[in-house]
C-alpha positions as CSV (number, residue, x, y, z in Angstrom):
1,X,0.0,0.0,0.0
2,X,1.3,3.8,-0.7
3,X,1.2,6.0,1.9
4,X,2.2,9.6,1.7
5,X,4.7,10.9,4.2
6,X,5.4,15.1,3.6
7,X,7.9,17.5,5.2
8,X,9.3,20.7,5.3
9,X,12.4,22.6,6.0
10,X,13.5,26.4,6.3
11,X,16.7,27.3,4.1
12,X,19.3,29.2,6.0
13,X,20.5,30.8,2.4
14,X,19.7,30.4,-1.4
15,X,22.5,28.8,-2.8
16,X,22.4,25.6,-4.2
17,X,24.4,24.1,-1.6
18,X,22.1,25.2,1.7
19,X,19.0,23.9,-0.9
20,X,21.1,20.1,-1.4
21,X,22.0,20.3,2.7
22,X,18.2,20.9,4.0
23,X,16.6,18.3,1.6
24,X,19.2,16.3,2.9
25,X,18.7,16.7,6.6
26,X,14.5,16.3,5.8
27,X,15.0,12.8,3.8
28,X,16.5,11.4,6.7
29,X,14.4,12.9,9.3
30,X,11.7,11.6,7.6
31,X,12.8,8.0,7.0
32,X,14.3,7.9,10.7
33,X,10.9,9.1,12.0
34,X,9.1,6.8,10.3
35,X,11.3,3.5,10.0
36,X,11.2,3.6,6.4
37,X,13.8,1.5,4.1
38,X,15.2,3.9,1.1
39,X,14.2,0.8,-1.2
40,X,10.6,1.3,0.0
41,X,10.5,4.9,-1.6
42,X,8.3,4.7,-4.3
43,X,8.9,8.7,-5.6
44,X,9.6,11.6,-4.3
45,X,8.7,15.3,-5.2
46,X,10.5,18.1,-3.8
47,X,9.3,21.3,-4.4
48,X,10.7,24.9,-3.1
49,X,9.4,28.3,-2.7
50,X,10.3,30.7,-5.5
51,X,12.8,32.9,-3.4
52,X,14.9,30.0,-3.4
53,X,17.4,28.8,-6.4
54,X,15.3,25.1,-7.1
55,X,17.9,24.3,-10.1
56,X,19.3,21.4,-8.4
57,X,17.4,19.8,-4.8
58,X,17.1,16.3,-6.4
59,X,21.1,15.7,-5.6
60,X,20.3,15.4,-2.3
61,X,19.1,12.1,-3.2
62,X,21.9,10.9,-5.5
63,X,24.2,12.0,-2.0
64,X,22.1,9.9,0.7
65,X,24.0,7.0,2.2
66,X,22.4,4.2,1.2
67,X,19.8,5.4,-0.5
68,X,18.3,3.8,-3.6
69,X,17.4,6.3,-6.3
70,X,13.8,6.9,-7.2
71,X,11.9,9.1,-9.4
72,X,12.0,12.3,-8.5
73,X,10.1,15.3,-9.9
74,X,11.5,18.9,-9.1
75,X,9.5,21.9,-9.3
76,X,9.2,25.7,-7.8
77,X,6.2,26.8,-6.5
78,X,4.1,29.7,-6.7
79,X,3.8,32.0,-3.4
80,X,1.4,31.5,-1.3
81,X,-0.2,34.2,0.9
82,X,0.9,33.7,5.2
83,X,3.4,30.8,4.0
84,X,7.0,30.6,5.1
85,X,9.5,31.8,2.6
86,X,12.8,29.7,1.6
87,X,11.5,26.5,2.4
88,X,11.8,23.4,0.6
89,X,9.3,20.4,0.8
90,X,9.1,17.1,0.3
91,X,6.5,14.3,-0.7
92,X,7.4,10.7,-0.5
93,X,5.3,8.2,-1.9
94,X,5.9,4.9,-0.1
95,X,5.5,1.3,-0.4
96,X,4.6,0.6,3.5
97,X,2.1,-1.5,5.4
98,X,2.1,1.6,7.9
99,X,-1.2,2.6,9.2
100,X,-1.8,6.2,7.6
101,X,-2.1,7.5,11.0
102,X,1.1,6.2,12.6
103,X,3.2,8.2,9.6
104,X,4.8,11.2,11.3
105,X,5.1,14.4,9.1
106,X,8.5,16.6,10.3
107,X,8.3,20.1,10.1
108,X,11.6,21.7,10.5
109,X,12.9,24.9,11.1
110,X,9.2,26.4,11.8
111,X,8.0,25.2,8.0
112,X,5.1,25.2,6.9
113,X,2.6,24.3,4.0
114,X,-0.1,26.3,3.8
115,X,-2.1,26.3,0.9
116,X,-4.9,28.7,-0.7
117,X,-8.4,27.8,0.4
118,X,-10.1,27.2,-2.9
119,X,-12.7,26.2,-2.0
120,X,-13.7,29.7,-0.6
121,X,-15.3,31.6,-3.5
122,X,-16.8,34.7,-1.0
123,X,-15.7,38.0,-1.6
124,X,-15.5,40.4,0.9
C-alpha cells in the first residue's frame, strides 16, 4: 500500500548548496521518524518556494547514504499568501504497510505548507 509521508524545512541561504544540505537533513528525518527503508520509496517530489534557487534539490538524493534512487520530480512553487519563505518540501510516496495514522510528518525549522483555500469563492 502507498502512503504519503510530507515535510518541510527552512533554508538558511539560497544557494544551491544550503538547498542540497536541508533536503538532505529532511529525507532522513523523515525515513528515521518513520522507520522507512530507502528501497521502499516509491517517488519523491520536492518542491521549493520561489525565493529559493530550485535548479538542483534532487542531488540530495543521489548523496544519501544508502539510499536507492527513485523518481523524483522537481518543481518551484508559486507563493502563497501567510506561507513561510525559503523552504523546501518534500512528498514521498511509499511502499509501507504503515497505518496512515502512525506516519509522522516533520516540520523543521518552523515550515510550513499552507495552501490557498479554494474552496472559498466569497468575496468580501
Amino acid at each position: 500500500m502507498i502512503r504519503g509521508v510530507r515535510g518541510a524545512v527552512t533554508v538558511d541561504c539560497n544557494t544551491e548548496e544550503a538547498i542540497v544540505s536541508a533536503t538532505e537533513i529532511l529525507l532522513k528525518q523523515l525515513i528515521e521518524d518513520n522507520n522507512i527503508l530507502p528501497e521502499q520509496v516509491a517517488s519523491a517530489f520536492i518542491s521549493t518556494t520561489e525565493d529559493l534557487n530550485a535548479a538542483f534539490p534532487a542531488k540530495a538524493l543521489r548523496k544519501f547514504a544508502g539510499w536507492t534512487y527513485v523518481p523524483v520530480m522537481c518543481m518551484r512553487e508559486l507563493p502563497v499568501p501567510n506561507s513561510l519563505q525559503m523552504c523546501v518540501r518534500i512528498m514521498l510516496h511509499v511502499n509501507t504497510a504503515v497505518p496512515q495514522e502512525e506516519i509522522v510528518h516533520v516540520y523543521l525549522g518552523g515550515a510550513t505548507v499552507l495552501r490557498p483555500d479554494l474552496g472559498n469563492t466569497t468575496s468580501k
